[in-house]
N, C-alpha and C positions, 0 to 999 in steps of 0.2 A: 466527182469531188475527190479530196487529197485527205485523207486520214493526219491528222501532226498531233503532237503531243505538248503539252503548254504546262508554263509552269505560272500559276499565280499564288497572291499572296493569301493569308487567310479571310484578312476583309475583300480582298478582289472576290475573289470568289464564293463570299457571304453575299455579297452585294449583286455579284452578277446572278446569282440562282432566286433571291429574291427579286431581282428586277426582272427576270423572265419570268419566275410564276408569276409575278402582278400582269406582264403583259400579254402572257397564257401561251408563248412562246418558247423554244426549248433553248437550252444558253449559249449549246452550237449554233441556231439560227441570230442570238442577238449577238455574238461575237462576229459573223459573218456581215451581220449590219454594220456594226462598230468598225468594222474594217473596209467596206464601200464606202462609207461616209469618209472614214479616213484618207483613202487614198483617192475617192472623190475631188477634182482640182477646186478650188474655192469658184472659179471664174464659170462652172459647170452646177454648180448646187443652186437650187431656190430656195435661196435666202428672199428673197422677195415675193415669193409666196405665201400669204396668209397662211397656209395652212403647216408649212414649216415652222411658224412662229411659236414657242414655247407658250405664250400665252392663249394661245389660240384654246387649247385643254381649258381654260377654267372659265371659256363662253357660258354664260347658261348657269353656272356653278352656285349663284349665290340669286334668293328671290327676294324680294321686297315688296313691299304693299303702295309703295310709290310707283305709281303709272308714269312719269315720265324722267324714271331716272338715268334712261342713257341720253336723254336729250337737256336735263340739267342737273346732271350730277356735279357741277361748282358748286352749286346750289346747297347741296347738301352733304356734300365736302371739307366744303370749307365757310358755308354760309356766307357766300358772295355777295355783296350791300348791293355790288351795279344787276342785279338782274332780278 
């Protein structure tokens, strides 16, 4: 690896040492991600993999006492008359 020296701002750099301790990572490692992804070609990235999906993180996230609310959540969404 290449030692460099970086110059960011004060919110860059608030943001980036909180977003690595939230991801338990050090900020050299998430700067080195930020920069695969970056120079990553678009035509090369799984975007069409679930699990790249930002929404993927809040699978699970929220419970209900409704047993069949991923199969009709219209339902109780927007209280759908046809179903």
């Amino acid at each position: 690896m290449k030692k460099i020296n970086l110059y960011l701002t004060d919110l860059q750099h608030r943001e980036l040492k909180d977003k690595a301790y939230h991801d338990d990572i050090s900020m050299s490692e998430l700067v080195r991600e930020a920069i695969d992804e970056y120079l990553t070609p678009k035509s090369k990235r799984t975007d069409g993999d679930l699990f790249s999906d930002p929404l993927f993180d809040i699978i699970g996230a929220v419970e209900s006492a409704e047993k069949d609310l991923s199969e009709n959540h219209d339902k109780y969404l927007y209280d759908d008359p046809y179903d």
